[in-house]
N, C-alpha and C positions, 0 to 999 in steps of 0.2 A: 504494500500500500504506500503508494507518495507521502512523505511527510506534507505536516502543515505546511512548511515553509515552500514548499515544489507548489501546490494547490495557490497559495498567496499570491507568490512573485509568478506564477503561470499567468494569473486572473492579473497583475496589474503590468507585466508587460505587456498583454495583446491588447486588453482595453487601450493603456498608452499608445501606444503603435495604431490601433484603431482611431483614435483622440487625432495622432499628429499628422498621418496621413490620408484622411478621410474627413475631418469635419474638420480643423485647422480653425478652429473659430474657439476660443477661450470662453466666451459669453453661454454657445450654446455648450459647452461641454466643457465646463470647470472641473479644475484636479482632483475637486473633493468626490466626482464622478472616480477617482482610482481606488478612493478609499473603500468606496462602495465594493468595488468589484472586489474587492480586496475578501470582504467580508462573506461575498456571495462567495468566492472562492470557498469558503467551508462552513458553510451551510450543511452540505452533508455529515459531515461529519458530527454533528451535532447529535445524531445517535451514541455516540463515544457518552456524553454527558447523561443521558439515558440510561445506558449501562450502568453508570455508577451506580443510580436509583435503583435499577431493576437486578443489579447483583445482588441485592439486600435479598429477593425474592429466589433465587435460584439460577438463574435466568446466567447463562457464559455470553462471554465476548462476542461469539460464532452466532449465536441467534440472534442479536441486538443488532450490529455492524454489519454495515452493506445491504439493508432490509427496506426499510421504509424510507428515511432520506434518501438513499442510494436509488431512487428510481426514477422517471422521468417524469415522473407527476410533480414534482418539487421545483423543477424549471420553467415547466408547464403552467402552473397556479400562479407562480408572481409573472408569467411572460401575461397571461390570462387578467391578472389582477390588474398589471400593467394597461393593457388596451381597455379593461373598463374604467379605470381613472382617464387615460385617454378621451375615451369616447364620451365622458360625462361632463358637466362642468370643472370637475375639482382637476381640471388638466392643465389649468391657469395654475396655479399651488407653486409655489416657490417655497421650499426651505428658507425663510430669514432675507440676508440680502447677499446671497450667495449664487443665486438661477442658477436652483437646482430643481427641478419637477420632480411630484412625486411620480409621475408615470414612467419617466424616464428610470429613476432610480430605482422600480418593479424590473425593469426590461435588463435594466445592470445584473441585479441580482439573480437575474433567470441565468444569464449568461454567465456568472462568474460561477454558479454551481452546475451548471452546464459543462464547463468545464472539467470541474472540480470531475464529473462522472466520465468523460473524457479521458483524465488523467487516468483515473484507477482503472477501468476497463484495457487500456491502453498497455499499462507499467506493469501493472503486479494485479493478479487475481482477474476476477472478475465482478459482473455487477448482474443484478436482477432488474431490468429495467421497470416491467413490471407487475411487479411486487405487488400485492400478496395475489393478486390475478392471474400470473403466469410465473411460472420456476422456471419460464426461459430465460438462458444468462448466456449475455456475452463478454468475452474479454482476449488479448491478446497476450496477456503476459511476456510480457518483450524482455523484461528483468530473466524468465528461465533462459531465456536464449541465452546468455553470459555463462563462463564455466562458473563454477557452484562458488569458487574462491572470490571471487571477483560479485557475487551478487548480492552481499549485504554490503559491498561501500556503492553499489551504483548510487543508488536514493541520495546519501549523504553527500557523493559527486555531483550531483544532476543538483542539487540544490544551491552547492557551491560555487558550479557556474552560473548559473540563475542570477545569485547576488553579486557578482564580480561584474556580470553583464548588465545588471542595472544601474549598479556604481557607477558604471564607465558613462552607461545612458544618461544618468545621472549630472553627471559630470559636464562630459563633453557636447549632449544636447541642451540641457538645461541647463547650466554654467550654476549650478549647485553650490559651487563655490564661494560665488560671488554673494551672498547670503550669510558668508563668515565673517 
Protein backbone atom coordinates (compact mmCIF):
# COMPACT_ATOMS: atom_id res chain seq x y z
CA UNK A 1 0.00 0.00 0.00
CA UNK A 2 1.55 3.63 -0.96
CA UNK A 3 2.39 5.43 2.17
CA UNK A 4 0.53 8.66 3.10
CA UNK A 5 3.17 10.75 1.82
CA UNK A 6 3.19 8.90 -2.09
CA UNK A 7 -1.11 9.41 -1.83
CA UNK A 8 -0.33 13.43 -0.63
CA UNK A 9 2.54 14.73 -2.81
CA UNK A 10 0.71 12.22 -5.94
CA UNK A 11 -2.75 14.43 -5.35
CA UNK A 12 -0.62 17.99 -5.01
CA UNK A 13 1.72 17.53 -7.89
CA UNK A 14 -0.86 16.68 -10.62
CA UNK A 15 -3.42 19.04 -9.38
CA UNK A 16 -0.32 21.66 -9.41
CA UNK A 17 0.63 20.73 -12.81
CA UNK A 18 -3.07 20.66 -13.65
CA UNK A 19 -3.26 24.50 -11.94
CA UNK A 20 -0.03 25.66 -14.13
CA UNK A 21 -0.64 24.30 -17.32
CA UNK A 22 -4.25 24.21 -17.93
CA UNK A 23 -6.10 27.05 -16.00
CA UNK A 24 -2.87 29.48 -15.46
CA UNK A 25 -5.24 31.92 -13.83
CA UNK A 26 -4.44 32.27 -9.80
CA UNK A 27 -8.08 33.84 -9.21
CA UNK A 28 -9.95 30.85 -10.63
CA UNK A 29 -7.74 28.23 -9.12
CA UNK A 30 -5.95 29.45 -5.97
CA UNK A 31 -3.01 27.38 -4.19
CA UNK A 32 -5.21 26.71 -1.40
CA UNK A 33 -7.08 24.59 -4.26
CA UNK A 34 -3.48 22.16 -3.47
CA UNK A 35 -4.28 21.84 -0.18
CA UNK A 36 -7.45 20.45 -0.81
CA UNK A 37 -6.26 18.00 -3.18
CA UNK A 38 -3.81 17.23 -0.76
CA UNK A 39 -6.43 16.03 1.79
CA UNK A 40 -8.63 14.29 -0.90
CA UNK A 41 -5.55 12.56 -1.42
CA UNK A 42 -6.50 10.33 1.73
CA UNK A 43 -9.76 10.36 2.19
CA UNK A 44 -9.50 6.68 1.69
CA UNK A 45 -7.60 5.86 3.84
CA UNK A 46 -9.67 7.17 6.59
CA UNK A 47 -10.96 3.52 7.03
CA UNK A 48 -7.38 3.16 8.99
CA UNK A 49 -9.02 5.41 11.64
CA UNK A 50 -12.19 3.05 11.66
CA UNK A 51 -10.07 0.22 12.54
CA UNK A 52 -8.88 1.77 15.54
CA UNK A 53 -12.62 1.85 16.65
CA UNK A 54 -13.70 -1.32 15.28
CA UNK A 55 -10.49 -3.38 16.69
CA UNK A 56 -12.10 -2.68 20.05
CA UNK A 57 -14.99 -5.08 18.52
CA UNK A 58 -12.84 -7.93 16.96
CA UNK A 59 -12.91 -6.62 13.60
CA UNK A 60 -8.59 -7.14 11.86
CA UNK A 61 -6.89 -4.75 9.76
CA UNK A 62 -7.92 -7.09 6.58
CA UNK A 63 -11.67 -6.44 6.98
CA UNK A 64 -11.68 -2.75 7.65
CA UNK A 65 -8.99 -1.51 4.93
CA UNK A 66 -9.51 -1.32 1.24
CA UNK A 67 -13.51 -1.98 1.95
CA UNK A 68 -15.77 0.82 1.88
CA UNK A 69 -13.49 4.17 1.24
CA UNK A 70 -11.48 2.16 -1.09
CA UNK A 71 -14.38 2.08 -3.73
CA UNK A 72 -15.50 4.31 -6.38
CA UNK A 73 -18.57 5.47 -4.73
CA UNK A 74 -16.39 7.98 -2.54
CA UNK A 75 -15.11 9.96 -5.77
CA UNK A 76 -18.35 9.43 -7.04
CA UNK A 77 -20.42 11.30 -4.16
CA UNK A 78 -18.27 14.51 -3.64
CA UNK A 79 -17.73 14.53 -7.86
CA UNK A 80 -21.97 14.18 -7.59
CA UNK A 81 -22.02 16.54 -4.50
CA UNK A 82 -19.88 18.79 -6.43
CA UNK A 83 -22.24 19.22 -9.61
CA UNK A 84 -25.37 19.71 -7.20
CA UNK A 85 -23.78 22.80 -5.54
CA UNK A 86 -22.89 23.45 -9.12
CA UNK A 87 -26.12 23.40 -10.54
CA UNK A 88 -27.98 25.10 -7.46
CA UNK A 89 -27.56 28.55 -6.20
CA UNK A 90 -24.84 27.82 -3.52
CA UNK A 91 -22.37 27.68 -6.60
CA UNK A 92 -21.61 31.53 -6.11
CA UNK A 93 -20.12 30.22 -2.35
CA UNK A 94 -16.66 31.47 -1.94
CA UNK A 95 -14.79 30.31 1.16
CA UNK A 96 -13.86 33.92 2.83
CA UNK A 97 -11.82 36.10 0.43
CA UNK A 98 -9.92 33.48 -0.91
CA UNK A 99 -12.29 32.33 -4.51
CA UNK A 100 -12.40 29.21 -3.41
CA UNK A 101 -16.02 27.53 -4.58
CA UNK A 102 -17.50 25.03 -2.71
CA UNK A 103 -18.30 23.02 -5.94
CA UNK A 104 -15.04 23.20 -7.15
CA UNK A 105 -13.52 22.19 -3.81
CA UNK A 106 -16.37 18.64 -4.03
CA UNK A 107 -14.64 18.06 -7.71
CA UNK A 108 -10.96 18.49 -5.87
CA UNK A 109 -11.68 16.03 -3.50
CA UNK A 110 -13.33 13.52 -5.89
CA UNK A 111 -10.00 13.76 -7.66
CA UNK A 112 -7.47 13.66 -5.09
CA UNK A 113 -9.08 10.21 -3.65
CA UNK A 114 -9.41 9.27 -7.05
CA UNK A 115 -6.36 9.01 -7.15
CA UNK A 116 -5.55 8.07 -3.94
CA UNK A 117 -7.47 4.44 -5.44
CA UNK A 118 -5.33 4.85 -8.57
CA UNK A 119 -2.37 4.76 -6.53
CA UNK A 120 -3.19 1.58 -4.43
CA UNK A 121 -4.73 -0.42 -7.36
CA UNK A 122 -1.61 0.48 -9.35
CA UNK A 123 1.53 -0.09 -6.56
CA UNK A 124 0.69 -2.69 -4.13
CA UNK A 125 -2.46 -4.83 -3.62
CA UNK A 126 -5.52 -4.22 -4.97
CA UNK A 127 -8.99 -2.60 -4.47
CA UNK A 128 -12.75 -3.44 -4.41
CA UNK A 129 -14.18 -0.92 -6.53
CA UNK A 130 -17.34 -1.86 -5.80
CA UNK A 131 -17.79 -2.70 -2.45
CA UNK A 132 -19.93 -4.39 -0.72
CA UNK A 133 -21.86 -4.87 -4.31
CA UNK A 134 -19.23 -6.65 -6.18
CA UNK A 135 -16.00 -8.80 -4.78
CA UNK A 136 -14.61 -7.66 -8.19
CA UNK A 137 -11.19 -6.27 -7.43
CA UNK A 138 -8.74 -4.81 -9.59
CA UNK A 139 -5.01 -4.02 -9.06
CA UNK A 140 -1.75 -4.21 -10.80
CA UNK A 141 0.65 -4.76 -8.09
CA UNK A 142 3.75 -3.40 -9.87
CA UNK A 143 5.77 -3.28 -6.29
CA UNK A 144 5.67 -7.67 -6.87
CA UNK A 145 7.20 -7.06 -10.06
CA UNK A 146 10.77 -5.95 -8.16
CA UNK A 147 12.96 -8.88 -6.76
CA UNK A 148 11.58 -9.53 -3.01
CA UNK A 149 14.98 -7.45 -1.65
CA UNK A 150 14.20 -4.47 -3.28
CA UNK A 151 10.39 -4.33 -2.47
CA UNK A 152 9.85 -2.86 0.93
CA UNK A 153 12.26 0.21 0.02
CA UNK A 154 10.35 0.89 -3.29
CA UNK A 155 7.39 2.85 -1.39
CA UNK A 156 9.92 4.67 0.94
CA UNK A 157 11.84 5.59 -2.69
CA UNK A 158 8.96 6.51 -4.61
CA UNK A 159 8.02 8.93 -1.88
CA UNK A 160 11.50 10.27 -1.63
CA UNK A 161 11.49 11.21 -5.09
CA UNK A 162 8.01 12.70 -4.88
CA UNK A 163 9.48 15.28 -2.40
CA UNK A 164 12.93 16.17 -3.93
CA UNK A 165 10.60 16.69 -7.19
CA UNK A 166 8.43 19.11 -5.41
CA UNK A 167 11.29 20.87 -3.73
CA UNK A 168 12.82 21.53 -6.85
CA UNK A 169 9.14 22.49 -8.26
CA UNK A 170 9.13 24.33 -5.49
CA UNK A 171 11.96 26.19 -5.83
CA UNK A 172 12.70 26.68 -9.40
CA UNK A 173 8.90 27.28 -10.48
CA UNK A 174 7.77 29.01 -7.67
CA UNK A 175 10.85 30.84 -6.45
CA UNK A 176 9.85 29.57 -2.97
CA UNK A 177 12.66 31.16 -1.85
CA UNK A 178 12.15 34.24 -2.29
CA UNK A 179 9.42 34.15 0.61
CA UNK A 180 12.80 33.73 3.08
Amino acid sequence: MPLATTHILVAIILIELFRNFFVKDNKKFPRYYILIAALGGIIPDLDIAGYYVLSLFGFTFEQIHRTFFHTIFIPLILFLIGIFIYQTKMKSKEFGKRHINLHTTFFILAAGSLLHLILDATLSGYIIPFYPFSSFSVGLNIIKLFPTAWQSLILPTLDGILLIFWIFWMEFKLKISDYF
